[in-house]
N, C-alpha and C positions, 0 to 999 in steps of 0.2 A: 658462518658469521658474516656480518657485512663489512665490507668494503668502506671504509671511512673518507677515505682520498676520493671517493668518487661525491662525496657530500657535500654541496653548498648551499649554505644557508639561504632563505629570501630577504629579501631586501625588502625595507620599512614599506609598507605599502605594494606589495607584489604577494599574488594570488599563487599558490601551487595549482588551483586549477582556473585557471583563467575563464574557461567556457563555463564554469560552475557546475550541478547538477543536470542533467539531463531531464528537461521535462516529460512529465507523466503521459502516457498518452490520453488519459481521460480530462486532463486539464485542457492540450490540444484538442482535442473533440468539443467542448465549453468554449473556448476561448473559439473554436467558428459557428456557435451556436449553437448546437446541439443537445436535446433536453435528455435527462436519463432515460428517457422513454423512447427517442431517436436510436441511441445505443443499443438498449433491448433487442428494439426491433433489427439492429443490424446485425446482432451477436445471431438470432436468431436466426435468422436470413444466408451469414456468413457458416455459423458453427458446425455444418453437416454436412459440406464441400470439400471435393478432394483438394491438392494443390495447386493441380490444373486449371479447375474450375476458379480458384483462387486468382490464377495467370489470367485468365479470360476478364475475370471484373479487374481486376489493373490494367489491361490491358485497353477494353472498352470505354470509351470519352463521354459514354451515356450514362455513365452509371454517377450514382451521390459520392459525392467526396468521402463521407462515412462510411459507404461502405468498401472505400478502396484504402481509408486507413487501419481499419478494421481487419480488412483482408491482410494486408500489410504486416499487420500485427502479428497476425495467424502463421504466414509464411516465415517471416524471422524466426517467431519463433520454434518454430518446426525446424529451420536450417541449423538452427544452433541448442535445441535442445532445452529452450529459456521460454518459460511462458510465463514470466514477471506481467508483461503488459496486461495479457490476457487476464491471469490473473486478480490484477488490480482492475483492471473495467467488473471484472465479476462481481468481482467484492464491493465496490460501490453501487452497480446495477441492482443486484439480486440481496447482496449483504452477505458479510463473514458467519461463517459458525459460527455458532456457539458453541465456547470451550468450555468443558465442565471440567471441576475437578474434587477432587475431595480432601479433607481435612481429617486425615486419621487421628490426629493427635490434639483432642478440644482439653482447653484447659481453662476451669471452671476460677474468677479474678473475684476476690472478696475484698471491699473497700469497708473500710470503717473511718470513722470521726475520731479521732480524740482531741476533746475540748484541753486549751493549751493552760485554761487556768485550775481544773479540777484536774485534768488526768484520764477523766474518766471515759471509755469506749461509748460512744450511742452509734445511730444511727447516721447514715450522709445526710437526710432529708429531716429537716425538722417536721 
């Protein structure tokens, strides 16, 4: 159960998370110019590298900025087991699945008319 005494409210105008959301890393990639096809090519480049190799292009002052944030990417998330970034570059590079699903149970909606001054059932559509 929690702890109540340790609860204080915020105050009118005060953020619980001050720093806000973490931006995306595919936003930072766009926001230094980078087209989805920049990305591609760096997922592609980066994606079949050990971690080493990984250390080498962060490491090197020659290499494209994308692909040291990339790398970057790669490396976190292998340290922590978290491959959100990755991930999310994927899915907008390449695109999400498609999730299928199925509807076991269809169930067949019969609409009728009844005119309010006869009573009488017809049809929706004249």
């Amino acid at each position: 159960m929690a702890n109540n005494e340790n609860l204080k409210p915020f105050k009118p105008g005060e953020s619980g998370n001050p720093n806000g959301r973490p931006r995306k890393l595919l936003t930072i990639l766009k926001d230094h110019g980078y087209s989805k096809d920049d990305i591609r090519q760096s997922f592609e480049h980066i994606g079949w590298n050990t971690t080493e190799d990984l250390e080498e292009i962060l490491s090197d002052k020659t290499k494209p900025v994308i692909l040291k944030l990339v790398a970057r990417a790669f490396i976190k998330g292998s340290e922590r087991g978290d491959f959100r970034f990755v991930s999310e570059i994927l899915q907008h590079v390449i695109g999400k699945p498609k999730e299928q699903s199925e509807n076991k149970h269809l169930h067949k909606i019969i609409v009728e008319y009844v005119d309010p001054n006869t009573m009488e059932r017809g049809p929706m559509i004249n």
